[in-house]
ZAVEXZA-304086 format. One record per residue (C-alpha): residue in three letters; x, y, z. Coordinates in Angstrom, 3 decimals, padded with zeros to 6 digits. Layout:
residues N
r aa:Ala; xx:X; yy:Y; zz:Z
...
***
This chain:
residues 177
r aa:Unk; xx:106.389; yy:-105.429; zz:-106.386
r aa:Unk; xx:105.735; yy:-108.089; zz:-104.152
r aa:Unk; xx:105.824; yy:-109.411; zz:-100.549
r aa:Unk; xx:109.884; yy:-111.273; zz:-101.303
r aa:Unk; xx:110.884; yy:-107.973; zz:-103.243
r aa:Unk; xx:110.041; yy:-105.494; zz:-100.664
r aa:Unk; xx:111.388; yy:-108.151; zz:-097.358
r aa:Unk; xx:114.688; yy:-108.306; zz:-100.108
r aa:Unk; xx:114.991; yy:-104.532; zz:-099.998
r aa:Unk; xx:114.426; yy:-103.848; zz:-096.759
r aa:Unk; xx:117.054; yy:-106.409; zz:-095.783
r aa:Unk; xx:119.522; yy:-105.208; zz:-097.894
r aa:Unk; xx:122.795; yy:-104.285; zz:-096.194
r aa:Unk; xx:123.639; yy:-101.258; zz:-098.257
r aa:Unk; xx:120.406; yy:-099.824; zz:-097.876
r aa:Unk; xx:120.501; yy:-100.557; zz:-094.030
r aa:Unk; xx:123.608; yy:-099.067; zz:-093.846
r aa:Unk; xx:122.632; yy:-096.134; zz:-095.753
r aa:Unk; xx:119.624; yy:-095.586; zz:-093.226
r aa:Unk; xx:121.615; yy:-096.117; zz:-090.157
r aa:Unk; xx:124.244; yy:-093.623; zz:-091.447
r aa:Unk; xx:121.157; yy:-090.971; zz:-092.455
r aa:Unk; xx:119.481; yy:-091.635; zz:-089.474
r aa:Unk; xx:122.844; yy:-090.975; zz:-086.996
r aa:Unk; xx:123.429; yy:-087.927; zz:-088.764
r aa:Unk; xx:120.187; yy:-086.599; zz:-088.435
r aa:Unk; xx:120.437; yy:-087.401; zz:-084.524
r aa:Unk; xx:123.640; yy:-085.959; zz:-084.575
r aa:Unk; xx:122.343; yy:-082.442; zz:-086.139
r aa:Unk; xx:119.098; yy:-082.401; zz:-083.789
r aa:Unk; xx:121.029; yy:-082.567; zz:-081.041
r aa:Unk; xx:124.081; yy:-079.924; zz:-082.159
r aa:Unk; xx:121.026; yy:-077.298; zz:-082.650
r aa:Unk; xx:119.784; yy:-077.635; zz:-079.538
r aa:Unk; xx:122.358; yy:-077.567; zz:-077.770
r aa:Unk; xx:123.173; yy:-074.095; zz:-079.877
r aa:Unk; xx:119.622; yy:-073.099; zz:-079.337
r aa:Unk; xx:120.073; yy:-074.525; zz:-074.943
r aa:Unk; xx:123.544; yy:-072.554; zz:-074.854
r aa:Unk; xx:122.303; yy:-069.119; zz:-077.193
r aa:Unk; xx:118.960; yy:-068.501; zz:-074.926
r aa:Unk; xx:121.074; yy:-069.243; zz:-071.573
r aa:Unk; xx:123.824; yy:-066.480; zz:-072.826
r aa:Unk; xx:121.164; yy:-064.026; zz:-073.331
r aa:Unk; xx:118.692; yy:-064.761; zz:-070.396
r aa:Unk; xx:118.761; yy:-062.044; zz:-067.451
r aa:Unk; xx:120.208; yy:-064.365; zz:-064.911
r aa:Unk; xx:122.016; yy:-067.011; zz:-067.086
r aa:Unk; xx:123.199; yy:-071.088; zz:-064.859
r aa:Unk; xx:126.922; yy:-070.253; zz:-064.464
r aa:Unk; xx:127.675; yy:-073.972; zz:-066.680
r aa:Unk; xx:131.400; yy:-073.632; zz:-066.660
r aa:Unk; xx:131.501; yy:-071.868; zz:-063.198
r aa:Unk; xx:133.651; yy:-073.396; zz:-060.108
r aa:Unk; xx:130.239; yy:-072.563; zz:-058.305
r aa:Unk; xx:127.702; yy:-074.025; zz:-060.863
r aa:Unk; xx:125.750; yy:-076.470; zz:-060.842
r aa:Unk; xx:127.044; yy:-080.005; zz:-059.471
r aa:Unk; xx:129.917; yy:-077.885; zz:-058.436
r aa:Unk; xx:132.524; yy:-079.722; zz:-055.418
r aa:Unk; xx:132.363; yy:-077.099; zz:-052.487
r aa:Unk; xx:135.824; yy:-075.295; zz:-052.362
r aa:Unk; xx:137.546; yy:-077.391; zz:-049.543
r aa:Unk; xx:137.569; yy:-076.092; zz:-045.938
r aa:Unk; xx:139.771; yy:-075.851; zz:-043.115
r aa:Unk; xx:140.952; yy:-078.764; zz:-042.202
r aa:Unk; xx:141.645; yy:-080.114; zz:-038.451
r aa:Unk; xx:142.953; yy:-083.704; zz:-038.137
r aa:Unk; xx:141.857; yy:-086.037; zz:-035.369
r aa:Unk; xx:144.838; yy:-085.669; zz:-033.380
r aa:Unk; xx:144.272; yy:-081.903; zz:-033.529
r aa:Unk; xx:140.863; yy:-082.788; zz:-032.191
r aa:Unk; xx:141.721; yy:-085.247; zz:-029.701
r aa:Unk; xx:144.403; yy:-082.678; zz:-027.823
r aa:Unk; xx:142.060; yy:-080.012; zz:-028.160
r aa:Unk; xx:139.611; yy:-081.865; zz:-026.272
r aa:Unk; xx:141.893; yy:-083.199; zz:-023.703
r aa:Unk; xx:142.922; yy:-079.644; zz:-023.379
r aa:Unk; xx:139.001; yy:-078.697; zz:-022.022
r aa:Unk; xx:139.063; yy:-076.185; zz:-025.489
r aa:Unk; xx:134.860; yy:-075.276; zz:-025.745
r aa:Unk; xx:134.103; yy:-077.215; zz:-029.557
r aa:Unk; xx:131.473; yy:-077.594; zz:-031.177
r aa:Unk; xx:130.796; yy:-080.604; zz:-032.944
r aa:Unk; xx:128.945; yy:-080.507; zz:-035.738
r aa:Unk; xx:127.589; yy:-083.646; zz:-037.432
r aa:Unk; xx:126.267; yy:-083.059; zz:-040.874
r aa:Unk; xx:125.182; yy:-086.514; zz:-042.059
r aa:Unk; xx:121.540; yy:-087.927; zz:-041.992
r aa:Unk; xx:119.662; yy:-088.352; zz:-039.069
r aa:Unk; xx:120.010; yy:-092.215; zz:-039.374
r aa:Unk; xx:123.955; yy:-092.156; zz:-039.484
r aa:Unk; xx:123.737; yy:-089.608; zz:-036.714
r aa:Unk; xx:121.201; yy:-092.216; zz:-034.381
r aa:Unk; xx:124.100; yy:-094.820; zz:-035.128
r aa:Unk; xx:126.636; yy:-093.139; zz:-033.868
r aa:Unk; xx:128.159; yy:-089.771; zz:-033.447
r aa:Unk; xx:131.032; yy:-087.854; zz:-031.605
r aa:Unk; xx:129.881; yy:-087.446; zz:-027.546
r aa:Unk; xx:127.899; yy:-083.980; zz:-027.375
r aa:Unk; xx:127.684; yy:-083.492; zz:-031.501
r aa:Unk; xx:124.825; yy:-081.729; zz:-032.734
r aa:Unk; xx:123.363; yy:-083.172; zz:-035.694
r aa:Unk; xx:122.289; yy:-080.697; zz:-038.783
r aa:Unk; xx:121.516; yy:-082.493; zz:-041.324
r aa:Unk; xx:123.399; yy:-081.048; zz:-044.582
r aa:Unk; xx:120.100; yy:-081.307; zz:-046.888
r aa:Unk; xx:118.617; yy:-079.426; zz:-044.082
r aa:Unk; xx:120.802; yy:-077.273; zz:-042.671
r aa:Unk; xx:119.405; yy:-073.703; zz:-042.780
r aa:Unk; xx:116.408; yy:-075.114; zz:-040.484
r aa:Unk; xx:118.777; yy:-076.783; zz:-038.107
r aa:Unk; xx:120.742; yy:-073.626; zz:-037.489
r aa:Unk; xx:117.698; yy:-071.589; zz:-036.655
r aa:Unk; xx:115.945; yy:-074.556; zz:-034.639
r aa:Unk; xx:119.389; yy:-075.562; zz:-032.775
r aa:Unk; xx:120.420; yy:-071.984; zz:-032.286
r aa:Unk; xx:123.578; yy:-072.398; zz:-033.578
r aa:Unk; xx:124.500; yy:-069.252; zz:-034.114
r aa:Unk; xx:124.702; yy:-068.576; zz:-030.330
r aa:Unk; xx:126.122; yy:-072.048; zz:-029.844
r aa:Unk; xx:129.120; yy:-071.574; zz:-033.108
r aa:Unk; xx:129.756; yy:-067.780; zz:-031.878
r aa:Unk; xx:130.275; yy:-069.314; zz:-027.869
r aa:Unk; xx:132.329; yy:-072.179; zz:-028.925
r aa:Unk; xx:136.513; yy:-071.403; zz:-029.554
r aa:Unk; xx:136.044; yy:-073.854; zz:-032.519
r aa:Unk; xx:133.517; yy:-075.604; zz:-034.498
r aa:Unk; xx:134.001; yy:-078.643; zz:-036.098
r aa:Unk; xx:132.081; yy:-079.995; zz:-038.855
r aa:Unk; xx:131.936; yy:-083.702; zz:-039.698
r aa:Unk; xx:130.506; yy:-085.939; zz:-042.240
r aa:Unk; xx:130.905; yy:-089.615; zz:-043.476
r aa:Unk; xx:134.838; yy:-088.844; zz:-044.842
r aa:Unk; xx:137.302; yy:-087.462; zz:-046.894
r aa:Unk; xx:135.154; yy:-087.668; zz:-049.928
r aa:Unk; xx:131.740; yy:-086.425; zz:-048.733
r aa:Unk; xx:131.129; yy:-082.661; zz:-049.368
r aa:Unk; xx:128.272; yy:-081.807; zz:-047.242
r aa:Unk; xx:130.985; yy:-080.876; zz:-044.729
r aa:Unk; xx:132.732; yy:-078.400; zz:-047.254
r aa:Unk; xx:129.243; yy:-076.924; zz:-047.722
r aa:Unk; xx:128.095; yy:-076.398; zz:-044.072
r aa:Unk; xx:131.836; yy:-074.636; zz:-043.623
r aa:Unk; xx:131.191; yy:-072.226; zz:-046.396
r aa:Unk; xx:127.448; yy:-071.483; zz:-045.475
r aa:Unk; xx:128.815; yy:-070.759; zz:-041.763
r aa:Unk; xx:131.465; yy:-068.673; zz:-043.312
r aa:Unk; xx:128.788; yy:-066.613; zz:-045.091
r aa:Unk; xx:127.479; yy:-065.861; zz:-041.842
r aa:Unk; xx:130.566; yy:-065.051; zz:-040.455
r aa:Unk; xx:131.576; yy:-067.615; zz:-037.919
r aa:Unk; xx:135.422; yy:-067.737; zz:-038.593
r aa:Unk; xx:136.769; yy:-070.725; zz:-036.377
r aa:Unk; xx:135.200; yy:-073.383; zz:-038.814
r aa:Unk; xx:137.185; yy:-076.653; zz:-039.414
r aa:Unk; xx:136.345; yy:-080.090; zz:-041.339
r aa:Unk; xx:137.276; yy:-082.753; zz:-039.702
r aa:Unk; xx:139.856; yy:-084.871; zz:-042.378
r aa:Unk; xx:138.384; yy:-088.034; zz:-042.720
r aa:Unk; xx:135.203; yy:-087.525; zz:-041.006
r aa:Unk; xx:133.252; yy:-090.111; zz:-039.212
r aa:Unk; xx:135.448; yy:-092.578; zz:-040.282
r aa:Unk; xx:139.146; yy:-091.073; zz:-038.411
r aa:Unk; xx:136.416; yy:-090.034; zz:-035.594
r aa:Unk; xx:134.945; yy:-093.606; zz:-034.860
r aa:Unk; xx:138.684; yy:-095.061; zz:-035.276
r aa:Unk; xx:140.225; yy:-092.934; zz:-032.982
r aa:Unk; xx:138.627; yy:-094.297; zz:-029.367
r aa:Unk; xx:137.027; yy:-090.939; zz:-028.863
r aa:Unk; xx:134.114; yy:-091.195; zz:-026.981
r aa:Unk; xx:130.805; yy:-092.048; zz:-029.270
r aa:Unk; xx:126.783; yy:-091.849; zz:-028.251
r aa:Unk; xx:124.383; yy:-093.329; zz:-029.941
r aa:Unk; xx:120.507; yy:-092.384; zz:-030.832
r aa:Unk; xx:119.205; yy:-089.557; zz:-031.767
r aa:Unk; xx:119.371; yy:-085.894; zz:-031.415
***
């Protein structure tokens, strides 16, 4: 055989074809067993990832109680004791936040409760309300359900977030906590 025979049958379509077929497959099988093998050990493991789970991984928080800014704004004009919780990151928070909002940062937020004693200042307050960018940020969801869990009951999310907040002529501070 020479050098044009073997460039000739390398090129050839069928026998491309043939190998890209062969070759798919094969990727296609490697990847069926181990997802059988990833899904089998995970069935039979002690303490197997709840996959399918409303509360596995990736998971959207179950939505909280929601207060609307016009709830907020006659609840403050009505001297009501509220605590303001912003959840976003420490930057958003040092650009702007709701007047008197205490900033624990979602990613962070077990070490913020302890460090801002928060569980004096949610059990004092008539109503806490937890904030974050908007409507489609969960970190606000998540901080509701964590306070839940440790029984604080008058836990809202503000709808809309930051966004109704710095709309609705509210008074806003800036810098940081």
């Amino acid at each position: 055989m020479n050098a044009e025979t073997a460039v000739a049958e390398t090129a050839s379509p069928k026998t491309s074809a043939a190998t890209w077929r062969t070759e798919i497959l094969r990727a296609l099988a490697i990847f069926a067993a181990a997802s059988v093998l990833g899904l089998g050990t995970n069935a039979l493991s002690d303490k197997p990832v709840p996959l399918l789970a409303a509360n596995g991984p990736g998971a959207r928080p179950e939505r909280g109680a929601r207060i609307s800014i016009s709830e907020l704004k006659s609840d403050l004009a009505a001297k009501k004791a509220i605590l303001l919780l912003d959840v976003r990151h420490e930057e958003h928070f040092a650009a702007g936040h709701p007047a008197g909002a205490k900033n624990a940062p979602a990613e962070n937020f077990l070490e913020a409760y302890s460090r801002l004693n928060l569980a004096t200042l949610a059990r004092a307050a008539e109503e806490v309300v937890v904030l974050c960018d908007g409507e489609k940020c969960p970190n606000a969801d998540r901080v509701a359900k964590t306070l839940s869990t440790f029984k604080h009951e008058n836990v809202r999310v503000l709808q809309d977030g930051w966004d109704a907040y710095e709309k609705s002529g509210l008074p806003i501070e800036k810098g940081g906590p």
